[in-house]
Each structure stands twice: as C-alpha cells, then as structure tokens.
N, C-alpha and C positions, 0 to 999 in steps of 0.2 A: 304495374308493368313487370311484366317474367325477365329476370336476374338471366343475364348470357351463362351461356354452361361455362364460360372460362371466368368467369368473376364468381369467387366466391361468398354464397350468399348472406346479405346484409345480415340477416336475423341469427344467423350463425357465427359471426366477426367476433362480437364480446366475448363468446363463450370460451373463445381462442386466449381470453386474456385472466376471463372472473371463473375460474375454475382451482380445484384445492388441490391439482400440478403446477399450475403456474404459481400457486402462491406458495407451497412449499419448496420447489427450485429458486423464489426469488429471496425465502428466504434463509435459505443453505445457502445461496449466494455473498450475502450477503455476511450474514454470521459468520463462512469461513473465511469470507476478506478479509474481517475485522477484528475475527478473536481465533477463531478456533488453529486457525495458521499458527499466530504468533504464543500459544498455548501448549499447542500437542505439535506440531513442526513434523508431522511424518510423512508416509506415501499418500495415505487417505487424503489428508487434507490438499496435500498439494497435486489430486486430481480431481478435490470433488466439486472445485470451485466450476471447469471444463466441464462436468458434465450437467451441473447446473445450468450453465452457460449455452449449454447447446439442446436444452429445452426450451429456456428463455427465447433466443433469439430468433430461430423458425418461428417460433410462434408471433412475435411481433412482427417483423416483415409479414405475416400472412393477412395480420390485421391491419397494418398499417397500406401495405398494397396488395389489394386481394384478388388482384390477377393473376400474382404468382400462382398460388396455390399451392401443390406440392413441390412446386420448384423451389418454395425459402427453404428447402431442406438441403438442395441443388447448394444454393447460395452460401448457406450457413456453412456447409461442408466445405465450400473452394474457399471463404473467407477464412475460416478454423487452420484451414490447410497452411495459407498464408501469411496468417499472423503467429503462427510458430515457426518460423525462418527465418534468419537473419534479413530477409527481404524484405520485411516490414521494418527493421530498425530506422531508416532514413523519414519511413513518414510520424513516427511515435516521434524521432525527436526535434522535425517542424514544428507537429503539435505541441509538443512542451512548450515550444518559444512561445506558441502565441495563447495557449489555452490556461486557464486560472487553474484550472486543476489536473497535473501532471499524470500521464497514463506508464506503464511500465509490462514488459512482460517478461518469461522467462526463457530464454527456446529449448526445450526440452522436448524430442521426439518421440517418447514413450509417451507424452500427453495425449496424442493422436487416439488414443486407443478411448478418448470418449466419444469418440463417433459414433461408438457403438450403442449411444442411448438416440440415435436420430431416427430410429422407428416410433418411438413413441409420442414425437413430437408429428410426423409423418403421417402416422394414423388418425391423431387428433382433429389435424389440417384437412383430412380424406375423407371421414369419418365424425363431422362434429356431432350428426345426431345422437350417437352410440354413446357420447360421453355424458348427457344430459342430467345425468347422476350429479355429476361433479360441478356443478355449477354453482356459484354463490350465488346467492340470493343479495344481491346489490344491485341497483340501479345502472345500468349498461352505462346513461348519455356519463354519467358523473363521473364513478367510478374506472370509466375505458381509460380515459385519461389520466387520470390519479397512477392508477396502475402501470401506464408506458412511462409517465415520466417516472417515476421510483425508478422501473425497470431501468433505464435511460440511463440515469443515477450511479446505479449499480455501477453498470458496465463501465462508467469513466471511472469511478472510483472503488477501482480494485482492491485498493489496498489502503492499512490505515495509514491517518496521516503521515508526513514526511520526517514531522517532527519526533516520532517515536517507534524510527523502521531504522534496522540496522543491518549491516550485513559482514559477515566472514573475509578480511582480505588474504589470512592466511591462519592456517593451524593457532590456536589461540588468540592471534589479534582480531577485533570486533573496531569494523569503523559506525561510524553514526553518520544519517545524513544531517547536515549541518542544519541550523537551527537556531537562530537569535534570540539570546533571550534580552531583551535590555532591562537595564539596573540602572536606576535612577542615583550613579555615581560614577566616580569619574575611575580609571583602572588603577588607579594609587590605592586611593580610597577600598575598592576592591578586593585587591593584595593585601590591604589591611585585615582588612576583616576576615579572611582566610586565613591568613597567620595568625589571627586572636583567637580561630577556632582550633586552633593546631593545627590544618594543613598546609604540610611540607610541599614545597613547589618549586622547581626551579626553571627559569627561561631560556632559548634556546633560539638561531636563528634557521631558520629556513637556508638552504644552502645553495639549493638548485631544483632542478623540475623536478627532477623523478625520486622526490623524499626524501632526499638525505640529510642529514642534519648536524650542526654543530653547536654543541653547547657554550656558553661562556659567560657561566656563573651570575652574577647578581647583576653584570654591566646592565645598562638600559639602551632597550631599542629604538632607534629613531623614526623606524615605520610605524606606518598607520595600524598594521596589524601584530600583534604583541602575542608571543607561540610559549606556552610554557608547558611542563611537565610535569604530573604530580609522580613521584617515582611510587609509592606503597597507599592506598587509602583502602580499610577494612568497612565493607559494608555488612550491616549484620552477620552473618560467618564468613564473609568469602573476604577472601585477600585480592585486591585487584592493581595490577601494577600499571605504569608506564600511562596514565591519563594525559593524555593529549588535550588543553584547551586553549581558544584564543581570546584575548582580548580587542576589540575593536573601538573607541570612542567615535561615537554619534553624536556626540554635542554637545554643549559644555555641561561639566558634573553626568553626563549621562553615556553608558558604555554597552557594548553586548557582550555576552560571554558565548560563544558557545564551543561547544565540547565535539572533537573534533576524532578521537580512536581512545582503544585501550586495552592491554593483554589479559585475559582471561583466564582462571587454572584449569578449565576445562574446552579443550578444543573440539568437540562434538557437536555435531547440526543441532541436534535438538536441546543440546543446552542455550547455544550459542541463538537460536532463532527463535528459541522456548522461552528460558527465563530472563533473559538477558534484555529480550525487552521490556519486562516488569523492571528488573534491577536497574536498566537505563534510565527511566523514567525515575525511580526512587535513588538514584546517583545524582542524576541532573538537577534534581526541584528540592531534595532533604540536604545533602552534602555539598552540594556547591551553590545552585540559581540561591535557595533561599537562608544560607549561611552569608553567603553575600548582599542580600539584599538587609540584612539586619541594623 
C-alpha cells in the first residue's frame, strides 16, 4: 500500500534516528551535561548542549509521529521558545514533585540563537534520501528504540546528578544542593571523629527564614537538625572558609551529614562551576563523609 504524501515514509523513519548526526548530537548532548559544563564552565559549553538539543528533538517527533513532517521543526522551535521563559517554570517544578528525576533549566535569551542549526534537522526530515550516506548500519526494528529511549534519557537528565551540582549565591559563596550522606553513627560520635582529625567546627542556630544566623559556641541543639560551621579547612592548596554542614539523626547510632555552603578564594564562573565541582566532591567524601565515617 502507497504511504499518503502527508506521512512520512516508513522505510525512511529510522534513518531519522540511526544516522552519524543524530549520534553525534546525542552524544555532545550528553558529554556536555555531564562533564564538559562542570570542566570548562564557558560560552561554548553553555550553548552547545541547545544546539544539540535542537537536532535531536525534530528529529524524534518526525519518527515518533510522522505526520508531522517538517512541522517537528515548527514544534521544536515554539517548544525551544517556551522552555526558555519563565513561563515554563510552574510546569518544571510540578514535575519535580512527582517525577524521580528532577529537570532544571536556565532562562537565558541568548540561548535562542540555536535555532539557527534547525535547517539541518529540517532538511534531513525533507530530504531523508539525500542523507543515505549517513546511515548506520544497525538494525532499524532494534536499534529505533534503543536509540529514542537514550535520547528520551538525555533530555530529562540534563544535568549531573544533584548530589555533586553547585551553584554561586553570591561573589565567593558556593552553595551545594543538599545531599545526605548517612553514617552509621550517631552526631556525637561524628563530632568526635572530626575533632580527632583536627577539624575545627563550631555550631550555630538557624535564626529565621532568610539565613541569618546566630552563633553560640559549644551549647547543644535541641532540634532535629544540628547547623555547624567549619570556620578554615585547607584542601590541597586552597584555603576554604565558612563550610556550612548539618547534622540530621536517622536512627539510632545512625546520622546524615550533609554539607550545606561555603566561601571560596576565588569568586569567578568558571572557577566556581569548573573546579569546585571536583573539589566539592573531594571536600565531601576525603575531608569530611569519609574522616567521619572512620
């Protein structure tokens, strides 16, 4: 049976997905969510993921309903449009509530300017015989799938995990998103072992909503959640002041710690988004998660 001129045809569908554009966009995608960002933190990276994105995704909608045709370019563009506006913030963060793995974006209007790779995707969808070059050589029924869902993947998970993404609240200070680690000990026990490694700590309580804070010295807290301060701790050369971590007990002899801000000697993007997410992770797990867990 002859394929209507508005559905685009069957034998041409996969091509749309098992070709060496869509595998190099998914995996520049992919790479700059997970490393190349929190590495080099420049212009590049923080538009290349967008223009990745906007090869990928015409091209799925074309496969996935291939009625559109060159309308997923249509789509891709009015969606691209609207997910960099604060107009999409209300539905990103429904989905948080109910979705396992958290979406996040930036709204930054200079991103717009990857629209400009939606010819290429356009042509592909227009034009699949012309690309025939590019086609892997994989099995369409198997591989089609394989292929959407990574893709799929991709797209919710932009970024790396929660546990080791930080961000700028101001010139120098770096918050962390919060993170439990649990330690099979109780937060006495804890503070021990910290102070047997020498670090200096001191506790603090929470004062009101909007951070403010009041110290007072060694007393003990009677809440659930335990705020302290390391005021100086030196990680290989860098000096870092003001670490914020809390204590939380989960159950008997068992507690969470996790690490909560901290000032920085260098207040620049690209230190601060660059290396600081190596050093976070080697702060959290060598100087504190695993000095405590000892």
């Amino acid at each position: 049976m002859k394929t209507p001129k508005n559905i685009l045809p069957t034998r041409f569908r996969a091509a749309l997905l098992l070709n060496y554009v869509f595998l190099v966009a998914l995996l520049v995608l992919v790479l700059n969510d997970h490393f190349w960002k929190a590495i080099y933190a420049n212009d590049l990276t923080g538009k290349l993921s967008d223009f990745a994105g906007l090869i990928l995704l015409p091209l799925c909608l074309a496969y996935v309903f291939p009625r559109l045709k060159e309308r997923a370019i249509l789509w891709s563009a009015l969606f691209f449009l609207f997910w960099k506006t604060p107009l999409a913030t209300p539905f990103i963060e429904w989905y948080n509530l109910i979705a396992p793995i958290p979406i996040s974006r930036v709204v930054d209007y200079t991103d717009y300017i990857a629209l400009l790779i939606l010819p290429l995707p356009w042509w592909m969808i227009r034009k699949p015989q012309q690309f025939h070059g590019w086609v892997l050589n994989l099995q369409p029924a198997r591989w089609s799938g394989v292929f959407l869902l990574v893709t799929a993947g991709s797209f919710v998970a932009t970024s790396p995990p929660y546990w080791y993404r930080l961000s700028a609240d101001a010139p120098g200070n770096v918050r962390f998103y919060e993170s439990p680690y649990k330690i099979k000990k109780s937060p006495a026990e804890i503070l021990d072992r910290l102070t047997e490694e020498g670090i200096v700590f001191e506790e603090y309580e929470r004062q009101d909503s909007v951070g403010a804070y009041r110290y007072f010295g060694d007393s003990t807290s009677q809440a659930r959640h335990q705020f302290y301060v390391i005021p100086q701790l030196i990680v290989d050369d860098d000096t870092l002041n003001d670490i914020h971590f809390v204590l939380s007990p989960s159950a008997t002899d068992e507690a969470s710690l996790i690490l909560q801000s901290m000032n920085v000697p260098d207040s620049s993007a690209a230190y601060i988004v660059g290396k600081m997410n190596k050093m976070y992770l080697r702060l959290l797990k060598k100087e504190l998660v695993r000095k405590a867990k000892k």
